[in-house]
C-alpha positions in Angstrom: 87.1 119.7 70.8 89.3 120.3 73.3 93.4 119.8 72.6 94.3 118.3 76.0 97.9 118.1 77.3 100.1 115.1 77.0 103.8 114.3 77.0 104.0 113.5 73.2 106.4 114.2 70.8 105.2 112.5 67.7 101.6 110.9 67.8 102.8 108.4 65.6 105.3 107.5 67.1 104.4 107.4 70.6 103.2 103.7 70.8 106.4 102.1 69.7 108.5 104.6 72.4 106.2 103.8 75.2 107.2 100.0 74.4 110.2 100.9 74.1 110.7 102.5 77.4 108.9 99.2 78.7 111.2 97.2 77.8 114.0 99.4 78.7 112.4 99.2 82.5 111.7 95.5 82.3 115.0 93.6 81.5 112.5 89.9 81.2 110.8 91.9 77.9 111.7 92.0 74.5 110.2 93.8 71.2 109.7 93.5 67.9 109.4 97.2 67.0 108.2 97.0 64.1 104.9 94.9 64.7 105.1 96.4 68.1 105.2 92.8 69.9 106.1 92.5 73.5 107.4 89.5 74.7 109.3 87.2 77.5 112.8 87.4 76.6 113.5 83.4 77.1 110.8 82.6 74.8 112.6 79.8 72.7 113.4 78.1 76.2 109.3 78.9 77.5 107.2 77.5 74.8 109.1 74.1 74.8 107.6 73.5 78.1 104.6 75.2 79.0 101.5 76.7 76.8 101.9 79.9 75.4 99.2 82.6 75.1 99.2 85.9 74.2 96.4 89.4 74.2 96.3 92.4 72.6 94.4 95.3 71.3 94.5 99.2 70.9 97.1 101.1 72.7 95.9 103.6 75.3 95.1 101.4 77.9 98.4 100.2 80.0 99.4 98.4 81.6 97.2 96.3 79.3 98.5 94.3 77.8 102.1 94.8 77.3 102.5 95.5 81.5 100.9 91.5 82.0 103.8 89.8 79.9 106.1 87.6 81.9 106.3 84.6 83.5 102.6 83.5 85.4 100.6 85.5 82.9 101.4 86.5 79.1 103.9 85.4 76.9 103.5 88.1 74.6 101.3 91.1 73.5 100.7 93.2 70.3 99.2 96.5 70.5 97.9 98.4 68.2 98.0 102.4 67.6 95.8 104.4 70.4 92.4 103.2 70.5 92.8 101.1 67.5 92.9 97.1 66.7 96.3 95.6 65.5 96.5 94.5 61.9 96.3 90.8 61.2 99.7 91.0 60.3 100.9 92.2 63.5 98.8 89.6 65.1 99.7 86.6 62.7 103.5 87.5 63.3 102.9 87.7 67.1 101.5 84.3 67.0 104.4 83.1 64.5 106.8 84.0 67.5 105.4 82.5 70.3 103.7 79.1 69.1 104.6 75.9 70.7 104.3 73.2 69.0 104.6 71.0 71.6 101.7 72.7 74.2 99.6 74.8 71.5 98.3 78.6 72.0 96.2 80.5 73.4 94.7 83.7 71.9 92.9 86.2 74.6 91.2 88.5 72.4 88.5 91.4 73.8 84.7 91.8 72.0 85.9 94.6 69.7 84.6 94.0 66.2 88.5 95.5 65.0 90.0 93.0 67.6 87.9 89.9 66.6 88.2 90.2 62.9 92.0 90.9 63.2 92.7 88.2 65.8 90.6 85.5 63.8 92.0 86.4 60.5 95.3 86.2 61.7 94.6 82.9 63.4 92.9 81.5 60.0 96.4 82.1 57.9 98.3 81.1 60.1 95.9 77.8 60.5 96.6 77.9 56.4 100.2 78.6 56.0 100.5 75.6 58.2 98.0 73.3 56.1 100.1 75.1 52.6 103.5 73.5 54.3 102.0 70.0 54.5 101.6 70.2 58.6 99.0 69.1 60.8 96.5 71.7 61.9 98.1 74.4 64.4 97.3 73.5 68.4 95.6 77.1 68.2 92.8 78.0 70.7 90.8 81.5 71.1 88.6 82.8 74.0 86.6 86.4 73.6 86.3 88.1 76.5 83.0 90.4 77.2 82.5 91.1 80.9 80.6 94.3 80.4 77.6 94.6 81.6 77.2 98.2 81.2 75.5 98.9 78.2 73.5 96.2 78.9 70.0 97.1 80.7 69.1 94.7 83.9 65.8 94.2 82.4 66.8 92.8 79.2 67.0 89.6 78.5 70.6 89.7 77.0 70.9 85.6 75.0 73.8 86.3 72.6 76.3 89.0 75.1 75.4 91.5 71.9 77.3 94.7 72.0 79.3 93.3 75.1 82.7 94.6 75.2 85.8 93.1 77.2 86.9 95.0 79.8 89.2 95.0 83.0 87.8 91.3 83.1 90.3 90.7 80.5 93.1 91.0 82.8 91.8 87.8 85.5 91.8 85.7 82.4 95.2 86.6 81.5 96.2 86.0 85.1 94.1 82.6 85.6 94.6 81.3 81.8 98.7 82.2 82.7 98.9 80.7 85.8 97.2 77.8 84.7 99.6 77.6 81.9 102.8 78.1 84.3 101.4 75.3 86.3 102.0 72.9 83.4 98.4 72.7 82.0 96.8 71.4 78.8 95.8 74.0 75.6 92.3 73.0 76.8 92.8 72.9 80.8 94.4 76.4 80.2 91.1 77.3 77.8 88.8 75.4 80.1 89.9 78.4 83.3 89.7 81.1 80.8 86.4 80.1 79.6 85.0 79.7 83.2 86.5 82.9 83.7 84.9 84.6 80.9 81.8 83.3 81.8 81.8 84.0 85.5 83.5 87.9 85.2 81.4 91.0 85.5 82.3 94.3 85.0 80.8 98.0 85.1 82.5 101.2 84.6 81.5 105.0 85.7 84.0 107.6 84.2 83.9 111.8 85.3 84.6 112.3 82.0 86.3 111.2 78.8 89.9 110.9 78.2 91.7 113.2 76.1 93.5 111.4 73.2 97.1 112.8 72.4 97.3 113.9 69.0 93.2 114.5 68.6 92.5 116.1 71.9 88.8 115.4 74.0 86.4 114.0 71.8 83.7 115.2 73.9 83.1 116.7 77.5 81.3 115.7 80.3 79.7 118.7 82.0 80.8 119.8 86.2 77.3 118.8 86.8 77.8 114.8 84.8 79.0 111.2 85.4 78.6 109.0 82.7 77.6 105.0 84.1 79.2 102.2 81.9 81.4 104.4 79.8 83.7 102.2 77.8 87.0 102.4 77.7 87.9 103.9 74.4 85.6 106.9 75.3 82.0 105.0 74.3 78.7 106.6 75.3 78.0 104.5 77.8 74.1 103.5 78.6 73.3 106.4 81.6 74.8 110.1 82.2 73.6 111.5 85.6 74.4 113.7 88.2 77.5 113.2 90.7 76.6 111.4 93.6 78.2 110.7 96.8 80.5 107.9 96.3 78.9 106.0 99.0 75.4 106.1 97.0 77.5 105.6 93.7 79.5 102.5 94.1 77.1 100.6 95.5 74.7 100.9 92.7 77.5 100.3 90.4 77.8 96.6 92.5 73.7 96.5 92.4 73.8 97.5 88.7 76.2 94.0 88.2 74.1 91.9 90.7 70.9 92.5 89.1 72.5 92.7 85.2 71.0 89.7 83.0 73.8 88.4 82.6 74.9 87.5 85.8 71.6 86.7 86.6 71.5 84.0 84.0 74.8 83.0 84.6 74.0 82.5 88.8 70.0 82.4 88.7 70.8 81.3 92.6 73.0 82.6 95.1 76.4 83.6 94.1 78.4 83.3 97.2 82.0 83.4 96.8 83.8 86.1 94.4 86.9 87.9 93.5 86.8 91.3 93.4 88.6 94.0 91.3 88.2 97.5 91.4 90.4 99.3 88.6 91.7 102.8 88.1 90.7 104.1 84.5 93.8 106.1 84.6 93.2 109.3 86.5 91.7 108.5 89.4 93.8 109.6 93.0 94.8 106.4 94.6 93.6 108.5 97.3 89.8 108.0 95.9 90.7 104.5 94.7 91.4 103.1 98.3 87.4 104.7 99.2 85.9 102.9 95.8 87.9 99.8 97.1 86.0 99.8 100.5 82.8 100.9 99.5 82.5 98.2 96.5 83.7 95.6 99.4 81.1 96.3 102.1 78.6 96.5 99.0 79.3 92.9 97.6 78.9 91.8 101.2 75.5 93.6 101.2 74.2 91.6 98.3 75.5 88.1 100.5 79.1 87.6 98.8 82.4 87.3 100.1 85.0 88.9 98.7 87.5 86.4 99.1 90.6 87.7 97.0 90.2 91.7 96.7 92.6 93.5 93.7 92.4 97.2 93.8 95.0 99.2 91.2 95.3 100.5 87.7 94.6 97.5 85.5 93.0 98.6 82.4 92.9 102.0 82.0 91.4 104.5 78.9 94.2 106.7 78.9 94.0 109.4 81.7 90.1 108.6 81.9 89.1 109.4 85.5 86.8 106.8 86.4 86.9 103.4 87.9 85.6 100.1 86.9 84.4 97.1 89.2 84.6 93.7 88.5 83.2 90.7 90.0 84.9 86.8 89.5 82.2 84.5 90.9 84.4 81.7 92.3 82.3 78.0 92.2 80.4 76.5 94.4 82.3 73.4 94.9 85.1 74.1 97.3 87.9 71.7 95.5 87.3 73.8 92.2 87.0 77.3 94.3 90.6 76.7 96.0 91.9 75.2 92.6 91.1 78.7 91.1 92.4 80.8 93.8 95.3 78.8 94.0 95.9 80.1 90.4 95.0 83.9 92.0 97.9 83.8 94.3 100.0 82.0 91.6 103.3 84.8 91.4 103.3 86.5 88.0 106.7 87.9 87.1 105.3 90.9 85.0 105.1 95.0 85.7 101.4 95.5 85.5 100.7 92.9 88.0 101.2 93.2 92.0 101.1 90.1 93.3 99.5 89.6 96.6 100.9 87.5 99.9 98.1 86.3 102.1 99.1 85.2 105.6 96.6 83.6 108.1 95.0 86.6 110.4 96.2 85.1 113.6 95.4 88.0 115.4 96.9 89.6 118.8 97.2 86.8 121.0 99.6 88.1 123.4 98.6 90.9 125.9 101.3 91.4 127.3 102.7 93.1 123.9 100.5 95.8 124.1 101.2 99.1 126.0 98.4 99.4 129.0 96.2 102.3 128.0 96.4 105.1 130.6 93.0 105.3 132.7 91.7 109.0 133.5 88.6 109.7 135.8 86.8 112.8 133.8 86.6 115.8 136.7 85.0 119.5 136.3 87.0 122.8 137.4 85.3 125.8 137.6 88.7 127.8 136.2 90.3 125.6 133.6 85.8 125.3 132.0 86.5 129.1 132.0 89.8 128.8 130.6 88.4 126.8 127.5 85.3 128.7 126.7 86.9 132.2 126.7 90.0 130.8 124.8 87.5 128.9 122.4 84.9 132.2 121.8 88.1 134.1 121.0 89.4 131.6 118.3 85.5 131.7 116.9 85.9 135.4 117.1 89.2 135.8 115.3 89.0 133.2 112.9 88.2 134.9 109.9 91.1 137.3 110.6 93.7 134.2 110.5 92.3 132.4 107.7 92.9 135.7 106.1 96.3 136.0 106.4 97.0 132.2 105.5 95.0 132.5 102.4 97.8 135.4 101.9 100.6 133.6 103.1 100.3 130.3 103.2 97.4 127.5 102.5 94.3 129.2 103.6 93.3 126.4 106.0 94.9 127.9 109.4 92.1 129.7 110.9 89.7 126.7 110.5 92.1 124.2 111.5 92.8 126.2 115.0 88.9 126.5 115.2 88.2 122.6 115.0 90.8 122.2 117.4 89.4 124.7 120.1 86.0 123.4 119.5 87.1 119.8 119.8 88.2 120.9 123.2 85.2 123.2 124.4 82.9 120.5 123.3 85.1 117.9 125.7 84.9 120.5 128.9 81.5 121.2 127.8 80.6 117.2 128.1 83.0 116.4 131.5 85.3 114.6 129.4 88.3 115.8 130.8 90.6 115.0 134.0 90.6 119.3 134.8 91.9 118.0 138.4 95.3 117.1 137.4 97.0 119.1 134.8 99.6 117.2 133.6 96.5 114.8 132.3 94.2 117.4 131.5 97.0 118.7 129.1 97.8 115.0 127.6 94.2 114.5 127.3 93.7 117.6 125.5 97.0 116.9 123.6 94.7 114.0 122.5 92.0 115.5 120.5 94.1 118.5 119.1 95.8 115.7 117.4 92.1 114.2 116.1 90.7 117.6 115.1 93.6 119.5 113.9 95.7 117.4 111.8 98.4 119.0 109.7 101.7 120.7 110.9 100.4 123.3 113.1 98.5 120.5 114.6 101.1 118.1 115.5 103.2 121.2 117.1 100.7 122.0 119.4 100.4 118.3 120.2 104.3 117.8 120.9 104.2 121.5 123.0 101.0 120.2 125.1 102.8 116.8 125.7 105.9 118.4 126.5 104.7 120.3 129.0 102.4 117.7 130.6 105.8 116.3 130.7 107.0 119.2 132.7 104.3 119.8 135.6 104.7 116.2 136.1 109.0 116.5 136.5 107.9 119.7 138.7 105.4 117.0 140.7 102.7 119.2 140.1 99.8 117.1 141.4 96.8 119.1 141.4 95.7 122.8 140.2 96.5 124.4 143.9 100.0 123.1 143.6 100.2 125.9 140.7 101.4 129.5 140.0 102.0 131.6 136.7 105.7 131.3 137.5 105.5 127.4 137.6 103.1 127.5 134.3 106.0 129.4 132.7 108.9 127.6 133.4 106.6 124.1 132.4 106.2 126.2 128.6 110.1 126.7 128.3 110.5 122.6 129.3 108.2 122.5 126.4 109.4 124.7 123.7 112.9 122.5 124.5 110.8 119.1 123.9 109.3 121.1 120.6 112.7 122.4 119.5 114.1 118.2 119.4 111.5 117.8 116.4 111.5 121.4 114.4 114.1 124.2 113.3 112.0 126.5 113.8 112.6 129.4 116.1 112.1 133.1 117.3 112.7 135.0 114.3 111.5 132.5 111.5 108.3 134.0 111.3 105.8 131.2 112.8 103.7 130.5 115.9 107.3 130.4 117.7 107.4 134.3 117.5 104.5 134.6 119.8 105.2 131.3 122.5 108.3 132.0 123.1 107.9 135.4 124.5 104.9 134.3 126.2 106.7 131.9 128.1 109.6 133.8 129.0 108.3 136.3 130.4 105.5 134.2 132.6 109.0 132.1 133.5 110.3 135.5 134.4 107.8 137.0 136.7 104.5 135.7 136.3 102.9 138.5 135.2 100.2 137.4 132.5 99.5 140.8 131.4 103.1 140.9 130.5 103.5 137.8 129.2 100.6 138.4 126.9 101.7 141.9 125.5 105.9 140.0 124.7 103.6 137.7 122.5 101.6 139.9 121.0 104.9 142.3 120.1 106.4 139.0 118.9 103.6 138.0 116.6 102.7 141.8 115.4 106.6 141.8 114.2 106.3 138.4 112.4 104.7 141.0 109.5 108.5 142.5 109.1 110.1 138.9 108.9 111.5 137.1 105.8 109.7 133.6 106.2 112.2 130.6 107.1 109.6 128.1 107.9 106.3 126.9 106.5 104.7 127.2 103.0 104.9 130.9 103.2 108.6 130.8 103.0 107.4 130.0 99.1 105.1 133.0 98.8 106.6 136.2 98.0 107.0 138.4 101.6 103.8 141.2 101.8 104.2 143.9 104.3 102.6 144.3 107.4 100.8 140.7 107.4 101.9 138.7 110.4 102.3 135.1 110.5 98.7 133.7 110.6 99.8 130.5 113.3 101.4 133.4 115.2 98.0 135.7 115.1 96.2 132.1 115.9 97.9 131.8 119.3 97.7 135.2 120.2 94.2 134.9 120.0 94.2 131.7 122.4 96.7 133.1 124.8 94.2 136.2 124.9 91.1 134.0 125.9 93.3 132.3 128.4 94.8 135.6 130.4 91.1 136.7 129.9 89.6 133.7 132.1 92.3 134.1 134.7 92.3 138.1 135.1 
């Protein structure tokens, strides 16, 4: 079993400090830290006017449930140690704290067997202390929650929700059930939304691996070569372990894996038209990925005929640091008075730390013209010289490219030889294809400014972008026209107009051991007396002495100094200013 590393101090301990730090974030929360309760701070003034209701359940999975308490949602939680069921006692002393008598209660509990039986015993004595003390039944109401339809098989004809857990579905009917409540509702208007919820909600995880647990470590490990399709939350096997797939493949068959479970099959044996969508982080995925598992499951549900009309997309329910993501799909009703009551309760504010809430304005879109910039028109042109130009400055990039990737991988981040190489092809591909104005040079350069900024990317991109525009800049200040109107003198004193545009947005200069080194001296000299061959030997001088320089700029100025390894953005140029003189000798 593999330890895993976590910011613990005491496993035992580490439930009631994460609350604790909660609450210290959260200035609306209290706790009781002894049953490890979370709840509104004005809860004597809340549960005279409004129903309360409260969730729970094992630890491990914030911000559920404590993160969803405040005002619009939850009025309290309990949790549990990690991965494990409150006691009834926790549970009955939650549910001491927040009844109303007035409105009644509302229990949210999750299809755990540890979660059911603790939830229902602590509902039944506290149904009998009330009954010992001579009072009328308690205004008590539960609703289990099982969305998941991952270990359930499409094919099988699933009648009692057996071995259905509650997932990430949970949280929607905390959010409708609370907003409801908010909003003044009935114990059984506030039941009646979390039961349609319940019934309507469908959700499917995939996880890249289990979570480790702090204090016990990974309890078993997916291999490089393994994705595991409807893993559950507290590590369970879920019903299908494959290989990785492109995430365009995988997430819609997660979506089609919903669509075509039983369950939501029985529950919308017609057309389902109109959902709510949530895609949620199991803890470690990158938002980065999240944002790609967010479009893909959208344009999915669309390609099984519903609407997404309300998308959520965050870290709702997690397993720990699990990396994985669950979907889950709200089918909204049919009848439009009921659908915009419900999403009326979606946009309902909630006043609590796990929830974002959402503003939706009316896409108007871009009525007015006149507010956008004209683009600039260019008429594509061929020229015999600046084709030349291109392909000898593009062959010697290809030629020298292993060379600089080199000496990044040494130096730096390893990517600088390929990034130079997609921007020269980018721009031998556009000569190649008459894509570019090569009759006037101030647009050629723009244009070419253009795709460097596409294909490139990155710093070293975005300076050659703000050197090219500078000095399309320049030959236009010098009204530079057309190619004849051009010398080598001219083309230098256009670079040092340039390097001054370049030097308003970086520090960096000769002597800080990057790209500088080698352009500068380039463009002095050509400024100086046109010579090329000149020009080209100053930059090669300047880049070959980069090796003896103590980086200032860049990540190399992180990696320890190695001698005799020049800067690889300076070696990069050199190799396109060498294609260049090459055409034009």
């Amino acid at each position: 079993m593999s330890a895993g590393k976590h910011f613990v101090s005491d496993p035992k301990d580490l439930v009631r400090n994460s609350l604790s730090g909660l609450v210290s974030a959260n200035p609306h929360l209290a706790l009781d830290e002894k049953e490890k309760v979370t709840y509104v701070k004005d809860l004597a003034t809340l549960r005279t006017k409004q129903v309360t209701l409260f969730c729970g359940g094992g630890s491990g999975h914030e911000p559920a449930h404590a993160g969803f308490v405040g005002h619009g949602m939850l009025t309290a939680a309990v949790s549990g140690h990690v991965f494990a069921s409150p006691t009834s006692s926790q549970v009955l002393s939650c549910l001491r704290r927040v009844y109303s008598e007035e409105h009644g209660t509302l229990v949210v509990i999750k299809n755990y067997t540890g979660d059911v039986l603790n939830f229902g015993r602590a509902v039944e004595r506290f149904k009998s202390e009330s009954v010992n003390q001579g009072k009328p039944l308690p205004k008590v109401a539960m609703v289990v929650v099982d969305d998941d339809v991952g270990v359930v098989n499409p094919n099988d004809d699933d009648e009692g929700g057996v071995g259905r857990r509650g997932l990430a579905g949970t949280v929607l009917v905390n959010k409708f059930a609370g907003a409801r409540a908010a909003s003044g509702g009935s114990l059984s208007q506030v039941k009646e939304v979390a039961e349609y919820v319940i019934s309507n909600t469908f959700t499917i995880g995939c996880a890249l691996n289990a979570a480790s647990v702090p204090g016990q470590g990974l309890p078993r490990v997916l291999g490089d070569d393994e994705i595991e399709i409807g893993m559950g939350i507290h590590n369970e096997p879920g019903f299908e372990t494959k290989k990785p797939q492109p995430a365009d493949i995988l997430i819609p068959s997660l979506v089609d894996h919903i669509v075509g479970s039983a369950p939501f099959k029985k529950a919308h044996p017609g057309r389902a038209g109109r959902i709510i969508l949530m895609v949620n982080n199991l803890g470690a995925t990158s938002n980065l990925e999240l944002g790609l598992v967010t479009k893909l499951a959208v344009d999915a549900t669309r390609n099984c005929g519903l609407e997404s009309v309300r998308v959520y997309s965050g870290t709702y329910m997690t397993g720990l640091a699990m990396p994985g993501v669950s979907i889950s799909l709200l089918v909204l009703p049919e009848d439009e008075t009921q659908r915009n009551e419900l999403l009326a309760l979606a946009d309902q504010s909630a006043q609590c730390p796990g929830w974002v809430n959402q503003t939706w304005i009316e896409d108007a879109g871009c009525t007015d013209e006149s507010a956008m910039a004209p683009a600039v028109q260019v008429k594509p042109a061929s020229n015999e010289t600046w084709e030349k130009v291109i392909t000898l400055a593009y062959r010697n990039v290809v030629a020298d490219e292993p060379q600089v990737t080199l000496l990044d991988q040494l130096m730096g981040d390893g990517d600088c030889g390929q990034v130079l190489l997609s921007g020269a092809t980018a721009i031998n591909d556009a000569a190649q294809a008459t894509q570019l104005p090569l009759n006037d040079p101030a647009a050629a350069l723009a244009r070419i400014s253009s795709i460097v900024e596409d294909a490139m990317g990155g710093t070293s991109g975005i300076i050659y972008c703000l050197f090219l525009d500078g000095l399309a800049q320049q030959l236009r200040s010098l009204n530079v026209a057309d190619n004849a109107s051009l010398n080598t003198q001219l083309w230098g004193q256009a670079m040092l107009g340039a390097l001054d545009t370049l030097y308003q947005y970086t520090t960096a200069r000769p002597g800080h051991r990057t790209l500088i080194d080698a352009l500068e001296p380039f463009a002095s000299t050509l400024a100086k007396n046109g010579s090329l061959e000149q020009a080209l030997d100053a930059a090669d001088k300047g880049a070959a002495a980069t090796a003896h320089m103590q980086p200032k700029r860049g990540r190399a100025v992180y990696v320890q100094q190695k001698e005799n390894l020049a800067d690889a953005g300076a070696a990069g140029l050199v190799s396109v200013l060498k294609g260049i003189v090459s055409a034009l000798q």
